[in-house]
C-alpha positions as CSV (number, residue, x, y, z in Angstrom):
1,X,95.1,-172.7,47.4
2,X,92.7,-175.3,45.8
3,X,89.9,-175.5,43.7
4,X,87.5,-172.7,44.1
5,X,84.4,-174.8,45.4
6,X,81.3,-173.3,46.7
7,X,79.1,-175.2,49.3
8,X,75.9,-173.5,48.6
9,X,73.7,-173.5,45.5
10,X,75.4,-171.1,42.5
11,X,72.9,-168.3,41.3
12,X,72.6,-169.7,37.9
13,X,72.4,-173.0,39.2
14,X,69.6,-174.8,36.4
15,X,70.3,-172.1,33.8
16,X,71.6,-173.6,30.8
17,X,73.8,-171.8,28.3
18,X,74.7,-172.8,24.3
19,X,78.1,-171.1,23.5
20,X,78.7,-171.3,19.6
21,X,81.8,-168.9,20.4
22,X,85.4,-169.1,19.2
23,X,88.6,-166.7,20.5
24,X,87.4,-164.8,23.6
25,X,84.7,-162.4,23.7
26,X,81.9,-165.3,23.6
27,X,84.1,-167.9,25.4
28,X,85.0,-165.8,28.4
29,X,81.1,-164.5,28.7
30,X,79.9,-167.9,28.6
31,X,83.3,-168.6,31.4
32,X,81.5,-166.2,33.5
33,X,78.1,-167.4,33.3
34,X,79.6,-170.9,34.3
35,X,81.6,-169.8,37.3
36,X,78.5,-169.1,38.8
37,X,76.6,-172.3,37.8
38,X,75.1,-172.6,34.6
39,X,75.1,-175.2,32.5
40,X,77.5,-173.8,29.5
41,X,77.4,-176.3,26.3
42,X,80.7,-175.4,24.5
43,X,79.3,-176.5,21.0
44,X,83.4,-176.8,19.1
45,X,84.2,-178.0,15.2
46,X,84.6,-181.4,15.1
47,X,89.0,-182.1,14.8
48,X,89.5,-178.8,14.8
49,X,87.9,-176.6,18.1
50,X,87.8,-173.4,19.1
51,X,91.1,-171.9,18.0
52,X,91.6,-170.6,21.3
53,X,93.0,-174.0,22.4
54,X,96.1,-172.8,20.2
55,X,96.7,-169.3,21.8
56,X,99.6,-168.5,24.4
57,X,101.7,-170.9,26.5
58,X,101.9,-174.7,26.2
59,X,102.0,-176.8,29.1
60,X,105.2,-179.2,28.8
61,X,103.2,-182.1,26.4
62,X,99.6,-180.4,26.8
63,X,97.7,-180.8,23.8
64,X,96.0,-176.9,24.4
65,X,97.1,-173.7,25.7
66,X,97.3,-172.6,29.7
67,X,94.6,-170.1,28.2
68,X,92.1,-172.2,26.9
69,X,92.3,-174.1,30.9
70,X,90.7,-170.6,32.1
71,X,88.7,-169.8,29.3
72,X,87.4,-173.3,28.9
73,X,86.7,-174.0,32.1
74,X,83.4,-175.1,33.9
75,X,82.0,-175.4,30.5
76,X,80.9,-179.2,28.2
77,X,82.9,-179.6,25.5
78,X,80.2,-181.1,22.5
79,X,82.1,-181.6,19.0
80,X,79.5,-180.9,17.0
81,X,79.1,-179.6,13.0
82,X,76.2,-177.2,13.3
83,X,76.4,-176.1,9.6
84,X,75.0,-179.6,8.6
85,X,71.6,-180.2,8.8
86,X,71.7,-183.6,10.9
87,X,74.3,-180.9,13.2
88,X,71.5,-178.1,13.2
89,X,68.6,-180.7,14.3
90,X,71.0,-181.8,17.0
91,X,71.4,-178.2,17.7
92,X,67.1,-177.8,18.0
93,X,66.7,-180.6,20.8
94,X,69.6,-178.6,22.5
95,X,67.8,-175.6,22.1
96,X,64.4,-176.9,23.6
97,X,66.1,-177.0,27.0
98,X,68.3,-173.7,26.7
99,X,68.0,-170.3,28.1
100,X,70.8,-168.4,26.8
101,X,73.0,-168.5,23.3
102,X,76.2,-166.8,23.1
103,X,77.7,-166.3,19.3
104,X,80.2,-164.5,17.9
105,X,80.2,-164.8,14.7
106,X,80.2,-162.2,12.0
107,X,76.8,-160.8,11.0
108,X,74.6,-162.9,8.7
109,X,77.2,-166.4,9.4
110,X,74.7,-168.1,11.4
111,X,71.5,-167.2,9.0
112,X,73.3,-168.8,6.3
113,X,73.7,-171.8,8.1
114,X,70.0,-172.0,8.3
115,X,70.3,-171.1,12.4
116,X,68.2,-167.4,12.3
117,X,67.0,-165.8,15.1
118,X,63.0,-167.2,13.8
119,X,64.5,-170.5,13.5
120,X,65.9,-170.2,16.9
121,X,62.9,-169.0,18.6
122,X,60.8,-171.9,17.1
123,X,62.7,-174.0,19.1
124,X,62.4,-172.2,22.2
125,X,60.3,-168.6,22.3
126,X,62.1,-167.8,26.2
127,X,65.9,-168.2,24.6
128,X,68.0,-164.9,25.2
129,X,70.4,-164.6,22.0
130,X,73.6,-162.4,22.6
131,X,75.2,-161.5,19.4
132,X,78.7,-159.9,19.3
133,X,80.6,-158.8,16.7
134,X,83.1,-156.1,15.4
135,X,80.7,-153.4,15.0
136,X,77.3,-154.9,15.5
137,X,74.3,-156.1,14.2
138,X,73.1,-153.0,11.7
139,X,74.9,-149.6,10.4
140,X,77.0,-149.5,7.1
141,X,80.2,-151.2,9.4
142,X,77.9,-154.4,9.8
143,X,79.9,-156.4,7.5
144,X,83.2,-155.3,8.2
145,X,85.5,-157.9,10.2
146,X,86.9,-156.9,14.1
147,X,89.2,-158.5,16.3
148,X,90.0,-156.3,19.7
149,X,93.4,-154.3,18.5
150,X,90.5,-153.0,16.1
151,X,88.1,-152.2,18.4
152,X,90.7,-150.5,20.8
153,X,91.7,-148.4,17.6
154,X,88.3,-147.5,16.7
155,X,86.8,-147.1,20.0
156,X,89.2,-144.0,20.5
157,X,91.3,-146.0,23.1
158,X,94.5,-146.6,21.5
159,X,94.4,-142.4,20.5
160,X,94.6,-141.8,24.1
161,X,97.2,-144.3,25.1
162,X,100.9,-143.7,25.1
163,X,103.3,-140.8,25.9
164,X,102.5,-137.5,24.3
165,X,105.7,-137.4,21.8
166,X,105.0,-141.3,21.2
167,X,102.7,-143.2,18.8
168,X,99.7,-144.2,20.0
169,X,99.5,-147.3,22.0
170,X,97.1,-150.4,22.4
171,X,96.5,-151.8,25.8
172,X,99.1,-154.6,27.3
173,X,96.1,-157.2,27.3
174,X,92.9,-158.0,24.9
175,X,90.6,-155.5,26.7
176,X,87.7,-154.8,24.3
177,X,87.5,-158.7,24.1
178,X,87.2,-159.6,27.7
179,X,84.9,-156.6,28.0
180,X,82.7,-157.6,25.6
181,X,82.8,-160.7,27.8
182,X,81.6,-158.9,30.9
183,X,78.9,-156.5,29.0
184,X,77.6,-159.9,27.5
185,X,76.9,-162.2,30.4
186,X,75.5,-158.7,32.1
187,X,73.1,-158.1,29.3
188,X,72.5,-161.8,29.4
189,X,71.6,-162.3,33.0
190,X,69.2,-158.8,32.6
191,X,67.4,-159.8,30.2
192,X,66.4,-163.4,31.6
193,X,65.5,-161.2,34.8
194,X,63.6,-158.7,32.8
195,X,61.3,-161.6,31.6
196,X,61.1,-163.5,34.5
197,X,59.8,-160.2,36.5
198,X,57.7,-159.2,33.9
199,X,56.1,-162.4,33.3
200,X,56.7,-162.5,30.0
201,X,57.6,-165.7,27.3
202,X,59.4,-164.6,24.9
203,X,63.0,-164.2,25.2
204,X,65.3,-160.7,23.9
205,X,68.3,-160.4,21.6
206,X,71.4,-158.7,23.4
207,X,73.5,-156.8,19.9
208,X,76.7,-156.3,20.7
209,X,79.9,-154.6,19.1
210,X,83.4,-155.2,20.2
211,X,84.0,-151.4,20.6
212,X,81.0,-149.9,21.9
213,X,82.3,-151.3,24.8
214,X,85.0,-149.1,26.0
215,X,82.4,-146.2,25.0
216,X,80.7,-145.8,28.7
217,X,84.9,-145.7,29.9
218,X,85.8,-142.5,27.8
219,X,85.0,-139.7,31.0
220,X,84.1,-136.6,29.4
221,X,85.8,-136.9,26.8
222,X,82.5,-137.3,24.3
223,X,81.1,-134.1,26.0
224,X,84.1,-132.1,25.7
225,X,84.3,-132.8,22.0
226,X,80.4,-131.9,21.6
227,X,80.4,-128.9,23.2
228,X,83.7,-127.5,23.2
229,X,85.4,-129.2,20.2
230,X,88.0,-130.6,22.4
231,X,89.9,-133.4,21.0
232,X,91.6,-135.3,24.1
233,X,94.9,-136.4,23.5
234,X,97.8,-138.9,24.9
235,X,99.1,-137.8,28.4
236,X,101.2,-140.6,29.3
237,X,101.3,-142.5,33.0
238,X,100.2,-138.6,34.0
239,X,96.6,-137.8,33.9
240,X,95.6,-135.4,32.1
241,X,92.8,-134.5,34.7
242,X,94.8,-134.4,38.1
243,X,98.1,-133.6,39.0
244,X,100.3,-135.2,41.2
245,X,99.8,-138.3,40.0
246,X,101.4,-141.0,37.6
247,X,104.8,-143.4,37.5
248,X,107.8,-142.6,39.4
249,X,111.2,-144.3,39.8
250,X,112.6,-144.6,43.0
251,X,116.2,-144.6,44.0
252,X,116.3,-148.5,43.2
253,X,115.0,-148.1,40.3
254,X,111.9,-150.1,40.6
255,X,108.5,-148.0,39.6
256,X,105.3,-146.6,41.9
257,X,102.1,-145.2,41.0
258,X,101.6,-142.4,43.7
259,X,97.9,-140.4,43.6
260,X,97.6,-137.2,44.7
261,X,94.0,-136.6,44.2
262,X,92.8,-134.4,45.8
263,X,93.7,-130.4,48.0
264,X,94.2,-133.1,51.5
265,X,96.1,-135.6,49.5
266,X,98.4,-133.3,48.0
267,X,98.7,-131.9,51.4
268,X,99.8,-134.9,53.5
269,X,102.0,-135.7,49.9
270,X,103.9,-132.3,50.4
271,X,104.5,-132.9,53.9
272,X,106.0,-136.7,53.7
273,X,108.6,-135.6,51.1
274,X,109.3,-132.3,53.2
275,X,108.0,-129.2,50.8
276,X,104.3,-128.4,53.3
277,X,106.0,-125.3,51.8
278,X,104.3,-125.9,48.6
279,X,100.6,-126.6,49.8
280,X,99.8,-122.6,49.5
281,X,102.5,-122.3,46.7
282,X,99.9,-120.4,44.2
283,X,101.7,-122.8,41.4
284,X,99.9,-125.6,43.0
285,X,96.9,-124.1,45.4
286,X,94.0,-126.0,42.9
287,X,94.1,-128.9,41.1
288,X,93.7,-127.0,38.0
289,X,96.9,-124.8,39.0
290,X,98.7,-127.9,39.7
291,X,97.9,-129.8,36.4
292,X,99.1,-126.3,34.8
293,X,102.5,-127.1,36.8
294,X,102.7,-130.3,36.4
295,X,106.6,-130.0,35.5
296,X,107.6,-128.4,38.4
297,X,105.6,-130.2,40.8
298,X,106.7,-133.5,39.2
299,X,110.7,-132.7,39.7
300,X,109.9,-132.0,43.2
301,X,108.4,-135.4,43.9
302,X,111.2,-136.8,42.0
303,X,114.0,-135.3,43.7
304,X,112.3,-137.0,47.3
305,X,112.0,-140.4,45.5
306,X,115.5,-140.6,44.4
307,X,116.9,-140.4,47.6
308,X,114.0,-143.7,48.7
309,X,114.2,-147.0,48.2
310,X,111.1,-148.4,46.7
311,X,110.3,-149.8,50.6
312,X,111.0,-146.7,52.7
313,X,109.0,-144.8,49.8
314,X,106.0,-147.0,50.3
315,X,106.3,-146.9,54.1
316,X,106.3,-143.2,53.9
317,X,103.4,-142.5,52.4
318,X,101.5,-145.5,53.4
319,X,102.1,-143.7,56.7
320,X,100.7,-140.1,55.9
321,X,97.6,-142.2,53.8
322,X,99.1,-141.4,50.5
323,X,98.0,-143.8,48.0
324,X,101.4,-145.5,46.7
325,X,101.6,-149.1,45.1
326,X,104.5,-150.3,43.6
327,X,103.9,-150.9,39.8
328,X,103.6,-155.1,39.6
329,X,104.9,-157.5,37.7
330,X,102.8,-161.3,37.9
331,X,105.5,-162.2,39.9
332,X,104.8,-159.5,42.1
333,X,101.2,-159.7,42.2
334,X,100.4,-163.2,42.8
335,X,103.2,-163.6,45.9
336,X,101.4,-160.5,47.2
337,X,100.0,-160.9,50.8
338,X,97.1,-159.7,49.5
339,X,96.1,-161.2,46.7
340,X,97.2,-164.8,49.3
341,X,95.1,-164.2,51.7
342,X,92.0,-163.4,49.2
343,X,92.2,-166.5,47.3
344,X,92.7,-164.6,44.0
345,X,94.6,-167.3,42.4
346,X,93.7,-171.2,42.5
347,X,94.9,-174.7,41.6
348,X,92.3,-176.6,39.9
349,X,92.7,-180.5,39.5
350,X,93.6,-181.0,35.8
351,X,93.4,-184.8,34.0
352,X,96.6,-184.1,32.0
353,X,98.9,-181.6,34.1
354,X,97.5,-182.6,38.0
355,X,96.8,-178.8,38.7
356,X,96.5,-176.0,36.8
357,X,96.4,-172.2,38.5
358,X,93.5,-169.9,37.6
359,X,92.4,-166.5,38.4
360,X,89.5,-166.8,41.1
361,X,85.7,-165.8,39.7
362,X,85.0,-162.3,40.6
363,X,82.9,-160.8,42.0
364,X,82.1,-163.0,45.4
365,X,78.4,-163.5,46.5
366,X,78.3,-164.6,49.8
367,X,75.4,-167.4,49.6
368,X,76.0,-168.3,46.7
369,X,79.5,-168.2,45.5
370,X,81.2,-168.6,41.9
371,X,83.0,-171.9,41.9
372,X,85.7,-173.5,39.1
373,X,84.3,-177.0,39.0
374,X,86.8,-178.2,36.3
375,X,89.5,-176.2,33.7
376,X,88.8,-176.5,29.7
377,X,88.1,-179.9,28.5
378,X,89.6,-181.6,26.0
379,X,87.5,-181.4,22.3
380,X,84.3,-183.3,22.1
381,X,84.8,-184.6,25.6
382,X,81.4,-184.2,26.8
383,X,79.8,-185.1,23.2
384,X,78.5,-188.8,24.6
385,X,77.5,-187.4,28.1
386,X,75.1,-184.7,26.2
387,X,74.2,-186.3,22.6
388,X,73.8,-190.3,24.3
389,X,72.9,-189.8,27.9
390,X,70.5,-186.1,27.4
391,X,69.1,-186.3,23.9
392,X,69.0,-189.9,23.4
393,X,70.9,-190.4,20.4
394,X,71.0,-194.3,19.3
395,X,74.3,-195.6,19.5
396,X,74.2,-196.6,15.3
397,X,73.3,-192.7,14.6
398,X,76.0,-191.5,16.7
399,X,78.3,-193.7,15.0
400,X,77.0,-192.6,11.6
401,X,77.2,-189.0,12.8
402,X,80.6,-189.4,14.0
403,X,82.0,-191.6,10.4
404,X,81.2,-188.3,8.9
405,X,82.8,-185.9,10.9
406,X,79.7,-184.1,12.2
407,X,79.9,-185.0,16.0
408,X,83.6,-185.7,17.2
């Protein structure tokens, strides 16, 4: 499939977004704000950029990263030194026209380059500021520097993760990061529709930390520790809530997730691999009995699957509406007929490499759709079209700007 292009007006179509962000938290909020049509001013370090140009994969004589294409993209690329003052005045005629900043930065950075939140506002009273950082704005962990392994650690998520007899384990992908992401273009959008419904001037600060948000993910495991003194700990691909359920290998030894949530579930699951026997077994008559049993119920489960191929497994208990999904590999998931036919994956004209694939925006509005207009541009590329064609730079103080390194 093609570029993802919308033919009605985005939803944040006239927005305009400042993103003073660097690795991925900020980047990928401000990513999703652009998808669906605001006007995201990547503000980068002249000559050097936003280090996530240098993560992952190379393209066969790219100059950035595969990541930085998805991460970068539908944003402006302005190389621009906002901890000079001629930078920071370039920064306040930016400002006048903006309705949301996105930094991550550590606490205090930005005040010491003279950019505070009163400095901020004097340039524009409606401008929404979302802050993120390790642990947030205030508290005695203010200071102390995050990335997301240390946020996953903290936020109790790691302690969870893994086998029971193993060491704890983080997650296969950076997910306090691109969380952060999500809960910062959500807090952005509310609180530029909280002031436009309230008819109100002045913009809000959204405070962020990296690991408060995996905090609303954690179940019950916060009231079970208050009130009971229950610590939860790792169960492994089994939950510890539910039983069946989890990773098994069938007889070609590929993996399946297979839930059994559920008194019918578990019913129609007994009957596909022939033990209906076990439905009033009192071992497994509750879900509470069964998660007691899990052992025994597992080996019985196990015994059906090795004698499967992971196809006639599937087909099984896709017939008896069990659900079952074969465990995925990219490979697996982007051939998938599914995943075709919705579109999740598109190839977005690139200047250096023709095409480049990226994920699809989620989620999908259907009058007025998310689009990728264009994949991460290079450093500084749209520093004329902004600084000369919107502010009206002279051509001598751009050149001046740019002999010393503050615009690039």
């Amino acid at each position: 499939m093609t570029s993802c292009e919308g033919s009605s007006p985005a939803a944040l179509a006239g927005v305009r977004v400042i993103e003073l962000g660097t690795f991925i938290s900020a980047p990928f909020a401000a990513a999703l704000l652009a998808d669906f049509g605001a006007d995201v001013i990547k503000i980068e370090l002249p000559g050097q950029g936003d280090p996530m140009r240098t993560l992952g994969a190379y393209p066969p004589g790219g100059e950035s990263g595969y990541w930085w294409s998805s991460i970068g993209r539908n944003k402006r690329s302005v190389a621009l030194d906002i901890r000079h003052p001629e930078g920071r005045d370039i920064l306040a005629r930016l400002l006048a026209t903006t309705d949301v900043l996105i930094e991550n930065f550590r606490p205090g950075t930005l005040d010491r380059w003279g950019i505070t939140a009163e400095w901020m506002r004097a340039q524009r009273p409606e401008l929404v500021v979302v802050r993120i950082s390790g642990y947030g704005q205030d508290g005695p962990w203010r200071d102390v520097p995050g990335f997301d392994r240390n946020a996953q650690a903290f936020c109790g998520l790691v302690y969870v993760t893994g086998e029971p007899d193993g060491p704890p384990q983080q997650a296969g992908l950076p997910v306090c990061d691109f969380t952060a992401g999500l809960w910062a273009a959500f807090g952005a959008v509310t609180a530029m529709l909280g002031r436009l419904r309230r008819g109100e001037r002045e913009g809000d600060d959204v405070d962020l930390a990296l690991y408060e948000t995996m905090l609303p993910f954690l179940k019950e495991m916060p009231q079970t520790f208050r009130h009971e003194g229950i610590v939860t700990e790792r169960s492994g691909n089994t939950p510890g809530y539910v039983a069946p359920g989890g990773a098994y290998l069938t007889g070609d030894g590929e993996w399946i997730f297979v839930s059994g949530t559920g008194d019918r579930v578990f019913g129609r699951l007994m009957t596909v691999i022939g033990r209906p026997d076990l439905i009033e077994d009192p071992r497994f008559k509750r879900n509470t009995d069964r998660v007691a049993n899990r052992p025994a119920l597992d080996a019985e489960i196990n015994a059906w699957l090795r004698r499967h191929t992971t196809a006639a497994a599937l087909d099984a208990l896709s017939a008896a509406d069990v659900p079952a999904v074969k465990i995925q590999s990219i490979g697996d998931l982007m051939t998938h007929p599914q995943v075709v036919a919705r579109g999740n994956f598109v190839d977005v004209p690139d200047h250096d490499r023709g095409h480049v694939c990226l994920a699809a925006p989620v989620p999908r509005l259907r009058r007025m759709p998310a689009a990728i207009r264009w994949p991460g541009q290079h450093l500084g590329e749209a520093s004329d079209e902004v600084l000369a064609r919107e502010l009206n730079l002279p051509q001598d103080e751009l050149d001046a700007l740019r002999e010393r390194n503050i615009i690039g």
